[in-house]
C-alpha angles and dihedrals in degrees: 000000000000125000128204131184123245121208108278085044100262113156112237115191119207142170123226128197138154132044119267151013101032118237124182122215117212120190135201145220107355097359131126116182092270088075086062089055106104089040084050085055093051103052088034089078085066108010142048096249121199115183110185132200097237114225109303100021137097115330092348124111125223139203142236100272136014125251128174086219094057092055087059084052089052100054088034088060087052086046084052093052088051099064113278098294132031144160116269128220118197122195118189116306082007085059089070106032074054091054085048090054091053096040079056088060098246119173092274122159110185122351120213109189122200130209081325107195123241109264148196100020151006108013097019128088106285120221088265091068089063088049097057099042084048093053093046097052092038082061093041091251086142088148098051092043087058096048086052097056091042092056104025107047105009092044093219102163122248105256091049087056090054093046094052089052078086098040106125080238093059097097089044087053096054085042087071102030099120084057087071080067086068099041093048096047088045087053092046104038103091097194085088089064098030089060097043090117085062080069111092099159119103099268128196118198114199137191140169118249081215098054130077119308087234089071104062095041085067093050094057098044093052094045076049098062105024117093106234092019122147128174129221131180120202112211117233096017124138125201078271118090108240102188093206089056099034095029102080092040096056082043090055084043102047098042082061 
């Protein structure tokens, strides 16, 4: 494990494995960077990878209070650590906190989005989503927060929520439950998409055939209006990365 230091001093832990071309992983919704380590072992045959705990996981630290533009200095100090420039990998949530960061203007090289949720609007989580996640984890109420993301804006049904309350995950779930604050205010907040011609890098976005439709709706719309935007559906994927699906296309993407 490295650390470096984001802007307001804030302490962000990552792993790095593999020789080249950096490429940064960031993950979404419940996920520290040990969720991006298969993915890590994969692209480390060919690539620097670095996979960082974003603010409030793992070994990260956090700060006070939450702010969309703290999270871009985050991944810009990693950015930093890797050398000045890298390529970014965005999963999920951390796909469009990816796509802020190179709207922003951030020393990104190439930018590979996967299963990115819709944001900012109909369908997407509404303002009111962040505001009960927040209410539930300011009274203590971890296990709940996580039930309500899990129902409400992922649309997990209800007896599979019930059946996941005994899932050997769970604790680390409601570990991270105030965490799902962040995700929710980065999906509803529509200044990400309404800034996507400010993204000039070559930009992949990615979904599973076997996910839901949603989701690559969202891919082609955004390979649609970004300037340098392409899609790209994996057969057989699901909205969890598999490395041996997802592995060989951000290979083709990255080596340009």
């Amino acid at each position: 494990m490295k650390k470096t230091t984001s802007r307001d001093g804030t302490t962000i832990a990552f792993d790095q494995t593999g020789q080249g071309a950096p490429v940064i992983l960031v993950m979404g919704a419940f996920n520290d960077r040990t969720t991006g380590a298969p993915l890590s072992a994969y692209l480390a045959r060919r690539f620097t990878v670095l996979a960082y705990d974003r603010r409030g996981r793992g070994d990260s630290g956090d700060a006070a209070t939450y702010a969309i533009d703290r999270e871009i200095e985050d991944l810009d100090a990693v950015i930093r650590a890797a050398g000045g420039a890298a390529a970014v990998f965005g999963y999920s949530s951390g796909a469009l906190l990816a796509l802020g960061a190179a709207a922003r203007g951030l020393a990104i090289t190439r930018l590979a989005l996967y299963e990115a949720p819709p944001a900012g609007g109909p369908p997407a989580q509404p303002t009111e989503h962040v505001q009960a996640l927040a209410s539930l984890v300011a009274a203590g109420r971890r296990g709940d927060a996580v039930e309500y993301f899990q129902r409400r804006m992922v649309g997990i049904p209800d007896e599979v929520v019930a059946q996941l309350r005994h899932a050997p995950f769970r604790p680390a779930l409601e570990a991270m439950a105030h965490t799902l604050v962040y995700d929710a205010t980065i999906v509803a907040d529509g200044r990400i998409t309404a800034a996507l011609a400010e993204v000039r890098q070559p930009t992949l976005a990615i979904a599973g055939d076997a996910s839901a439709p949603v989701m690559r709706q969202v891919a082609e719309t955004l390979a649609a209006r970004l300037p340098g935007g392409r899609a790209e559906t994996i057969a057989g994927a699901t909205h969890h990365i598999e490395p041996a699906l997802l592995g060989p296309v951000l290979e083709r993407f990255l080596d340009g």
